[in-house]
C-alpha positions, -999 to 999 in steps of 0.1 A, spaced: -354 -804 402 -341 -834 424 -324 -805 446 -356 -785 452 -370 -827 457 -343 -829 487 -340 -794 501 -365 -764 510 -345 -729 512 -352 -696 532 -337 -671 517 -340 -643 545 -323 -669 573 -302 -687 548 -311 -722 562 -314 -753 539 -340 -779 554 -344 -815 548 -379 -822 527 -371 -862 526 -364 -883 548 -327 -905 532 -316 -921 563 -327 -931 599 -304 -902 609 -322 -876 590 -358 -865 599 -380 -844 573 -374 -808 585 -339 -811 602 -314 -782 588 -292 -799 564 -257 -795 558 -225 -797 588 -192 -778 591 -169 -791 567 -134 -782 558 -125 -747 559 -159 -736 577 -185 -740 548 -214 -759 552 -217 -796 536 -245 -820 529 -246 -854 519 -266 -858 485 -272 -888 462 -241 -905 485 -223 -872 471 -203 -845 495 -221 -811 483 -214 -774 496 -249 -759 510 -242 -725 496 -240 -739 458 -272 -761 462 -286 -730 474 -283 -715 439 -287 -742 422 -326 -741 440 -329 -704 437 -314 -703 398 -324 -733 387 -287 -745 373 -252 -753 391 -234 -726 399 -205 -721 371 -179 -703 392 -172 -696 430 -198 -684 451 -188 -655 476 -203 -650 509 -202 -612 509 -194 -608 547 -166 -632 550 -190 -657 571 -187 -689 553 -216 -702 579 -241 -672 565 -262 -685 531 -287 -656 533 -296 -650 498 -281 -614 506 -246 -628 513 -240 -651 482 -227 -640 449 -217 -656 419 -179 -650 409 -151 -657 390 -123 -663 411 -105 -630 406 -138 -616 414 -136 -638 447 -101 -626 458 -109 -591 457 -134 -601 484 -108 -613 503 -102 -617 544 -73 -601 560 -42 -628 565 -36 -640 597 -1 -631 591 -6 -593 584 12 -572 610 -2 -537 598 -38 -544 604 -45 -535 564 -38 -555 539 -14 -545 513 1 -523 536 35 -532 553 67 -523 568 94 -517 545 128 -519 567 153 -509 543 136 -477 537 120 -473 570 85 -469 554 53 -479 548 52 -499 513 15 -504 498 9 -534 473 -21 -546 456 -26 -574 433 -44 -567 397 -49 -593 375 -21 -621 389 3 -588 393 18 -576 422 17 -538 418 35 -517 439 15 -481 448 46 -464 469 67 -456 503 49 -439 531 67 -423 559 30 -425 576 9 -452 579 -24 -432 575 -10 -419 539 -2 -452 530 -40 -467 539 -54 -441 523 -31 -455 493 -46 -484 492 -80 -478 500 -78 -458 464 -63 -483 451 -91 -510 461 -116 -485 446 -95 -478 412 -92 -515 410 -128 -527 413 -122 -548 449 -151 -552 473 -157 -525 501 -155 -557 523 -123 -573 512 -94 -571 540 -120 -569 567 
Protein backbone atom coordinates (compact mmCIF):
# COMPACT_ATOMS: atom_id res chain seq x y z
CA UNK A 1 0.00 0.00 0.00
CA UNK A 2 2.69 2.73 1.08
CA UNK A 3 4.44 1.67 -2.39
CA UNK A 4 1.35 2.19 -4.63
CA UNK A 5 1.16 5.70 -1.88
CA UNK A 6 4.79 6.68 -3.32
CA UNK A 7 4.96 5.34 -6.82
CA UNK A 8 2.48 5.19 -10.02
CA UNK A 9 3.64 2.36 -12.60
CA UNK A 10 3.13 1.99 -16.45
CA UNK A 11 3.35 -1.26 -17.29
CA UNK A 12 3.59 -0.92 -21.24
CA UNK A 13 6.75 1.82 -20.88
CA UNK A 14 8.01 0.34 -17.68
CA UNK A 15 8.49 3.84 -15.97
CA UNK A 16 7.91 4.24 -12.14
CA UNK A 17 6.70 7.96 -11.43
CA UNK A 18 6.84 9.92 -8.23
CA UNK A 19 3.03 10.50 -6.79
CA UNK A 20 4.48 12.56 -3.58
CA UNK A 21 6.38 14.93 -3.27
CA UNK A 22 9.48 13.64 -0.24
CA UNK A 23 12.05 16.20 -0.82
CA UNK A 24 12.68 19.78 -2.47
CA UNK A 25 14.51 17.67 -5.13
CA UNK A 26 11.62 15.51 -6.06
CA UNK A 27 8.49 17.01 -7.83
CA UNK A 28 5.13 14.89 -8.05
CA UNK A 29 5.40 13.26 -11.50
CA UNK A 30 9.27 13.10 -11.97
CA UNK A 31 10.46 9.32 -13.07
CA UNK A 32 11.77 7.88 -9.99
CA UNK A 33 14.62 5.74 -9.57
CA UNK A 34 18.72 6.45 -10.97
CA UNK A 35 21.40 4.10 -12.23
CA UNK A 36 22.83 2.33 -9.49
CA UNK A 37 25.41 -0.36 -9.27
CA UNK A 38 25.56 -2.80 -11.94
CA UNK A 39 22.98 -0.86 -14.27
CA UNK A 40 19.58 -1.43 -12.38
CA UNK A 41 17.53 1.27 -11.45
CA UNK A 42 17.41 2.59 -7.65
CA UNK A 43 15.06 4.77 -5.67
CA UNK A 44 15.25 6.20 -2.48
CA UNK A 45 12.26 5.03 -0.14
CA UNK A 46 11.39 5.65 3.50
CA UNK A 47 15.37 6.87 3.69
CA UNK A 48 15.86 3.17 2.24
CA UNK A 49 18.04 2.25 -1.15
CA UNK A 50 15.25 0.18 -3.22
CA UNK A 51 15.62 -1.53 -6.75
CA UNK A 52 12.75 -0.09 -9.18
CA UNK A 53 12.14 -3.37 -10.88
CA UNK A 54 11.16 -5.12 -7.28
CA UNK A 55 8.83 -2.16 -6.27
CA UNK A 56 7.43 -2.61 -9.49
CA UNK A 57 6.06 -6.05 -8.45
CA UNK A 58 5.52 -5.38 -5.30
CA UNK A 59 2.79 -2.50 -6.91
CA UNK A 60 1.65 -4.89 -9.64
CA UNK A 61 1.43 -8.18 -7.06
CA UNK A 62 0.74 -6.68 -4.17
CA UNK A 63 3.69 -8.41 -1.93
CA UNK A 64 7.79 -8.21 -2.10
CA UNK A 65 9.13 -10.12 -4.50
CA UNK A 66 10.54 -13.54 -2.81
CA UNK A 67 13.31 -14.28 -5.27
CA UNK A 68 15.32 -12.54 -8.11
CA UNK A 69 13.56 -10.80 -10.67
CA UNK A 70 14.85 -11.27 -14.38
CA UNK A 71 14.62 -8.71 -16.97
CA UNK A 72 14.03 -11.09 -19.86
CA UNK A 73 16.08 -9.11 -22.56
CA UNK A 74 19.24 -8.63 -20.58
CA UNK A 75 18.33 -4.74 -20.27
CA UNK A 76 18.64 -4.12 -16.67
CA UNK A 77 17.26 -0.27 -17.59
CA UNK A 78 13.86 -2.02 -19.32
CA UNK A 79 10.90 -2.59 -16.36
CA UNK A 80 8.18 -3.21 -18.94
CA UNK A 81 5.89 -5.51 -17.31
CA UNK A 82 6.83 -7.79 -20.38
CA UNK A 83 10.49 -8.00 -19.35
CA UNK A 84 10.31 -8.87 -15.59
CA UNK A 85 9.98 -12.35 -14.20
CA UNK A 86 10.03 -13.82 -10.95
CA UNK A 87 12.89 -16.46 -10.39
CA UNK A 88 14.90 -18.45 -8.34
CA UNK A 89 18.30 -17.91 -8.90
CA UNK A 90 19.02 -20.99 -10.92
CA UNK A 91 16.10 -19.87 -12.87
CA UNK A 92 18.03 -16.44 -13.23
CA UNK A 93 21.40 -17.96 -14.51
CA UNK A 94 19.91 -19.79 -17.19
CA UNK A 95 18.92 -16.36 -18.43
CA UNK A 96 22.27 -15.42 -18.46
CA UNK A 97 24.42 -12.71 -20.70
CA UNK A 98 27.35 -13.90 -22.63
CA UNK A 99 30.90 -13.16 -20.52
CA UNK A 100 32.87 -10.54 -21.63
CA UNK A 101 35.61 -13.00 -21.56
CA UNK A 102 34.14 -15.58 -24.09
CA UNK A 103 36.35 -15.90 -27.17
CA UNK A 104 33.97 -18.22 -29.20
CA UNK A 105 31.04 -15.85 -29.39
CA UNK A 106 28.66 -18.83 -27.62
CA UNK A 107 28.73 -19.55 -24.51
CA UNK A 108 29.67 -22.93 -23.29
CA UNK A 109 31.56 -23.33 -26.30
CA UNK A 110 35.38 -23.10 -26.39
CA UNK A 111 38.71 -24.02 -27.67
CA UNK A 112 40.14 -27.08 -26.34
CA UNK A 113 44.06 -26.91 -27.24
CA UNK A 114 45.18 -30.21 -26.27
CA UNK A 115 42.73 -31.87 -28.51
CA UNK A 116 42.55 -29.21 -31.03
CA UNK A 117 38.70 -29.02 -30.69
CA UNK A 118 35.79 -27.46 -29.90
CA UNK A 119 34.77 -28.53 -26.15
CA UNK A 120 30.94 -27.66 -25.17
CA UNK A 121 30.02 -27.24 -21.35
CA UNK A 122 26.84 -26.36 -19.73
CA UNK A 123 26.14 -25.96 -16.17
CA UNK A 124 22.93 -28.02 -14.57
CA UNK A 125 22.20 -27.70 -11.23
CA UNK A 126 25.77 -26.18 -9.70
CA UNK A 127 27.39 -29.03 -12.26
CA UNK A 128 29.60 -28.48 -14.82
CA UNK A 129 28.71 -31.01 -17.52
CA UNK A 130 30.71 -31.65 -20.29
CA UNK A 131 28.55 -32.38 -23.77
CA UNK A 132 31.78 -33.37 -26.09
CA UNK A 133 34.77 -32.44 -28.66
CA UNK A 134 34.00 -30.86 -31.94
CA UNK A 135 36.30 -30.76 -34.75
CA UNK A 136 33.76 -27.93 -36.06
CA UNK A 137 32.50 -25.16 -34.41
CA UNK A 138 28.94 -25.23 -36.01
CA UNK A 139 28.53 -29.09 -34.56
CA UNK A 140 29.56 -27.97 -31.33
CA UNK A 141 26.80 -24.78 -31.20
CA UNK A 142 24.40 -26.90 -32.31
CA UNK A 143 25.60 -29.03 -29.17
CA UNK A 144 24.74 -26.68 -26.95
CA UNK A 145 21.94 -25.12 -28.28
CA UNK A 146 20.29 -28.79 -27.58
CA UNK A 147 21.64 -28.72 -24.64
CA UNK A 148 20.07 -25.27 -23.54
CA UNK A 149 16.72 -26.78 -24.74
CA UNK A 150 17.13 -30.31 -22.85
CA UNK A 151 18.08 -28.27 -19.92
CA UNK A 152 15.21 -25.85 -19.52
CA UNK A 153 17.58 -22.42 -20.17
CA UNK A 154 15.99 -19.34 -21.69
CA UNK A 155 15.95 -18.82 -25.54
CA UNK A 156 17.67 -15.49 -24.52
CA UNK A 157 20.48 -16.65 -22.28
CA UNK A 158 24.09 -16.09 -23.91
CA UNK A 159 22.78 -13.36 -25.98
Amino acid sequence: EEARRLFAYDPETGVLTRKVRTSNCVKVGDAAGCNGAHGYLRVMAKNRLYAVHRIILLIVNGCWPEHQVDHINHDRADNRLCNLRCVTHGENRKNGTRPSNNSSGHVGVSWHKCTQKWSVRIHVNGESLHIGLFANINDAITARAAANIEFGYHPNHGT
